[in-house]
N, C-alpha and C positions, 0 to 999 in steps of 0.2 A: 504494500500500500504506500508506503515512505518512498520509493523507486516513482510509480506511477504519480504521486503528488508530484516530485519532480520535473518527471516526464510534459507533465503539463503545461509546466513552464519553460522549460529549456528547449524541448521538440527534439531530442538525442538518446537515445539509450545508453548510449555510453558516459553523457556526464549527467543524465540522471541518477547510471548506477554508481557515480564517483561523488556524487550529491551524496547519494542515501549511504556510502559509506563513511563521509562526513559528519551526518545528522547521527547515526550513529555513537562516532567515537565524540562529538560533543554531547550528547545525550550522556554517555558513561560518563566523562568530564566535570560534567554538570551536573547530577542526578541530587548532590546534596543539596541542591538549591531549589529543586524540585517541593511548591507549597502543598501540594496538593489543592491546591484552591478551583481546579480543574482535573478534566478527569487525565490521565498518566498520556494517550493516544493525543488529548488534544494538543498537550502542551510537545509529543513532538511532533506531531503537524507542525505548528507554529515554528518547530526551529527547521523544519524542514522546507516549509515557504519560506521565511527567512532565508534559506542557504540560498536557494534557490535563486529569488530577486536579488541575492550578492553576488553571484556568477553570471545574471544578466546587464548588470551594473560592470562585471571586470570585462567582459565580450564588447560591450559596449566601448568600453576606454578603449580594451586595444584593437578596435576596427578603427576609431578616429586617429590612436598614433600610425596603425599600419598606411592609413591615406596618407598621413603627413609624410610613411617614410618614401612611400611613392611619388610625390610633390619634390620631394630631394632627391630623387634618386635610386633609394636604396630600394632592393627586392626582396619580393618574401618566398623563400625557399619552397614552401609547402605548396604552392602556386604550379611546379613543376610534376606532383606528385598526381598521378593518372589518378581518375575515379574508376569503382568499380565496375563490371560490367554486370546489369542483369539478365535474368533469365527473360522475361517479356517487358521489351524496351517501352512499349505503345503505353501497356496498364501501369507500367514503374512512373513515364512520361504523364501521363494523366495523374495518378495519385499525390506524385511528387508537386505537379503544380497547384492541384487542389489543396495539399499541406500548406505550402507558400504563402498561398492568396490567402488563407486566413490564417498563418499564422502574421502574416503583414497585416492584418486589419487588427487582431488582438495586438499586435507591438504598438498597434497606432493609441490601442488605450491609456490614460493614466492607469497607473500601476496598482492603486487600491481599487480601481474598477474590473481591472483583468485579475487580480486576485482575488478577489469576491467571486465573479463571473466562472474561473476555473477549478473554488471550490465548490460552487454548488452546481456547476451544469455538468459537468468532467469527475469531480471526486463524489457529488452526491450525497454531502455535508448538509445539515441541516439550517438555517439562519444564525440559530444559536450557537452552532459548534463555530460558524465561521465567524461570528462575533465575537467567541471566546478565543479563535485562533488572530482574528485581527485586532484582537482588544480595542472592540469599538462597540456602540448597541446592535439590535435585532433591527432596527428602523433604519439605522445609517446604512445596512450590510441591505437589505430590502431596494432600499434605494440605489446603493450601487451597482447591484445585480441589474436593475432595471434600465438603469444610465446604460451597463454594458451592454445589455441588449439593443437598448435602443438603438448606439453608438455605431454597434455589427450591422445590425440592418441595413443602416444608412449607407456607410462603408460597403459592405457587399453588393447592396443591391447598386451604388454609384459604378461598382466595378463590372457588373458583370451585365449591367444596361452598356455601357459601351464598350464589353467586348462581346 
């Protein structure tokens, strides 16, 4: 479950499962600090979104240094490194752009909108649990869910009336 909360944010398996090895070993880390004031599941949810929007934040920095190293000059090695090949090019070509297009419209959200949005439509988290995981109310989490729909909508449907 810690993996797939990930997953939802970052759209990789691989640094979902380097997340959820993280959330983990701060979980052990941490445990004495652990209030009990929620239930054991919620509170690592919350370090688990938290790692998560921290690995979106570092991807984030080093896409703008990587541009600037291109603006001077310098090259990015991995650039060089063949993508796989798949088994069915067409349905990989279609899935892959379907992912894209909305994981581009969720990057276009404020970040409490697309975290709200990802715990309850994607994890299936109650109002409550995702209030207790955003330390925020039931009213504000209601609300943002609904921004982020609304947001998608807009977003999707601008995209795909003009393609």
């Amino acid at each position: 479950m810690v993996v797939n909360t990930c997953y939802r944010f970052v759209f990789n398996h691989e640094d979902a499962e380097d997340l959820a090895q993280d959330v983990f070993v701060e979980v052990f880390r941490s445990f004495e600090q652990f209030r009990e004031e929620a239930k054991i599941s919620t509170w690592i949810y919350r370090i688990a979104v938290t790692k998560s929007l921290d690995h979106l934040r570092r991807v984030k920095r080093k896409k703008r240094f990587g541009s600037l190293k291109r603006i001077i000059g310098v090259g990015d090695p991995s650039e060089d490194i063949a993508a796989p090949i798949r088994d069915n090019p067409a349905e990989e070509c279609t899935e892959s752009e379907r992912a894209e297009i909305l994981l581009d419209a969720l990057n276009t959200l404020p970040e409490n909108q697309k975290t709200a949005f990802l715990l309850s439509k994607q994890e299936g988290y109650s109002n409550q649990e995702i209030a207790d995981i955003m330390k925020t109310s039931v009213s504000a989490v209601e609300s943002l869910v609904h921004r982020a729909k609304k947001n998608l909508h807009s977003k999707l449907y601008a995209y795909y009336k003009e393609h």
